[in-house]
C-alpha positions, -999 to +999 in steps of 0.1 A: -231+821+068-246+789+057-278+805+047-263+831+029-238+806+010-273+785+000-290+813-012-259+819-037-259+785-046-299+784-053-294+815-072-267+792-094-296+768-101-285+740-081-310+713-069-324+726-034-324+685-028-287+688-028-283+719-007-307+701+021-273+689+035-248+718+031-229+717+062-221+745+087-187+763+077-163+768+100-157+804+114-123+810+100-136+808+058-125+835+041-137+825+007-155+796-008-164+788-046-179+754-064-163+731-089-168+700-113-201+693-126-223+715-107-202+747-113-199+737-150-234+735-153-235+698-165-241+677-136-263+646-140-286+630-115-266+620-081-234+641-092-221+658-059-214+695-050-179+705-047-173+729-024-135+746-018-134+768+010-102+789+019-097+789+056-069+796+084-058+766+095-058+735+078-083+708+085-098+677+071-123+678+041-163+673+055-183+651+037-224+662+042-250+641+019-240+654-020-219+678-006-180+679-001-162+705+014-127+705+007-106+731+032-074+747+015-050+775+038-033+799+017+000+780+012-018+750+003-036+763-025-006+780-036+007+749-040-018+745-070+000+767-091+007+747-127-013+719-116-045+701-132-063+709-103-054+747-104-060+747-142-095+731-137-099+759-112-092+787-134-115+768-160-148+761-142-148+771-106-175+801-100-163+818-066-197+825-043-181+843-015-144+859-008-141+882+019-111+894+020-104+887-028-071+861-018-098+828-032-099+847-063-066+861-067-048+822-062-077+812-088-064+839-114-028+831-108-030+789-109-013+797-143-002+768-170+005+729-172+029+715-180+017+685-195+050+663-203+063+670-166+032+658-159+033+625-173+066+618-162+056+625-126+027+601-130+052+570-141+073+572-114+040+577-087+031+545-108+060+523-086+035+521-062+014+496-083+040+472-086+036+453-053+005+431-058+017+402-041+020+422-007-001+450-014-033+432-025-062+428-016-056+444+017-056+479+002-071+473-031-096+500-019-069+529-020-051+514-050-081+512-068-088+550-059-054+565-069-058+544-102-082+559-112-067+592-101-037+589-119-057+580-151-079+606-150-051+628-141-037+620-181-062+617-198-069+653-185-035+665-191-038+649-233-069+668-234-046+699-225-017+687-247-045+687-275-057+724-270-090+716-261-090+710-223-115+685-205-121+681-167-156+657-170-155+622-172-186+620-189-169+640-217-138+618-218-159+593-224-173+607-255-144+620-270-130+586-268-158+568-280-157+549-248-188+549-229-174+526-202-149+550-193-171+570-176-180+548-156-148+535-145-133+573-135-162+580-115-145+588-083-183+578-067-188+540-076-218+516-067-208+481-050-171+471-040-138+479-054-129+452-080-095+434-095-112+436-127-116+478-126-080+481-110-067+457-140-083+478-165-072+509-148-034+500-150-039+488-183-051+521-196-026+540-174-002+516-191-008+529-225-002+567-218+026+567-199+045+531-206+060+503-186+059+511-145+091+516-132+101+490-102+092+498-067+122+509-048+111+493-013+088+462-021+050+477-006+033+503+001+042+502+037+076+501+033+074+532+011+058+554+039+086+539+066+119+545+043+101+582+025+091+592+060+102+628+063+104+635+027+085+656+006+079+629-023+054+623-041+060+589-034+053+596-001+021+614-004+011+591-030+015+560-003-005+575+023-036+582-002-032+542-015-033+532+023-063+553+031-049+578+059-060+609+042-095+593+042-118+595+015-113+623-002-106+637-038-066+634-033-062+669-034-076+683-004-057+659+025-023+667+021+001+696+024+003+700-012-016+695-042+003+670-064-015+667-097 
């Protein structure tokens, strides 16, 4: 399967220097497609291959060189339906292999965003950075991460709002007339997580969606014991801060795709 799944993605003009690390794929795919910058046909030097491959059972996201494989089941990719990550989907991704048509047929039916719901889900998932005092530095790492998540996340969701949708960074950046931008929602970033980026981060996130409500249980701890068998967001939220879904986009590691 891997060769077969390299050849397509040569055939896509992709950089055989990426490709020298495509992992092997589990037995159980039934479909797999690319999105982000290399399926959009824009990607710069060092810009990774996303890979979303529909399988069986769920497992964790593989991480190979350039490459990342995110895994979805059925149900979790349903899941997508009227989100960002479904719309980006339907936007850009170019499907390279479905067995059995379900990849493509979830893809068609990701369907619309609703962009205000949207920002109103992202200020109360903003709670979560109210707890400095306990939270940081220990987890600045995750905080940092779902920062710029969440900020990306609306600034995509405008671009929607606006009729003219976006799902690059780099093009955020120009639209805005902000080339730092881009270089602060890279999800890959040189060096160590700094105060300074979070700061700026919360301060932009600020701006788009207002005042952070008050966290209802003091720390990001707290919120995973007293949400514990919810389906929140806060929740899911919590465990991606804390690092327990790993290191991955945010969508792939949990049960659901929240944004």
């Amino acid at each position: 399967m891997r060769d077969d799944v390299v050849s397509a993605l040569l055939r896509m003009k992709i950089s055989p220097d990426v490709l020298e690390s495509f992992p092997e794929l589990p037995a159980d795919v039934e479909g797999l497609l690319v999105y982000g910058s290399q399926a959009r046909g824009d990607p710069v030097p060092g810009s990774d291959l996303d890979v979303l491959a529909l399988v069986a059972a769920p497992r964790p996201s593989t991480y190979s060189g350039d490459v990342n494989v995110s895994y979805y089941t059925r149900q979790q990719l349903s899941t997508g339906v009227g989100t960002l990550f479904g719309a980006h989907l339907k936007r850009d991704a170019k499907v390279i292999w479905d067995h059995s048509g379900h990849l493509t047929r979830a893809v068609d039916d990701m369907g619309e965003v609703d962009t205000d719901r949207l920002l109103a889900r992202v200020r109360c998932m903003s709670e979560l950075f109210t707890n400095p005092e306990r939270d940081l530095p220990k987890y600045l790492p995750g905080l940092l991460r779902e920062a710029r998540y969440l900020l990306r996340s609306c600034l995509y969701a405008q671009a929607i709002a606006d009729d003219d949708s976006c799902f690059s960074v780099r093009e955020l950046a120009v639209r805005h007339d902000d080339p730092d931008l881009a270089r602060l929602l890279a999800s890959r970033q040189p060096g160590e997580p700094t105060i300074a980026d979070f700061d700026e981060c919360l301060s932009r996130l600020r701006g788009i969606v207002g005042e952070f409500p008050p966290s209802e249980h003091g720390s990001l701890e707290a919120t995973i014991v007293n949400e514990w068998g919810s389906a929140s967001d806060l929740l899911s939220m919590a465990f991606m801060a804390l690092g327990v879904t790993g290191k991955g986009s945010g969508y792939a590691e949990m049960e659901k795709i929240l944004l």
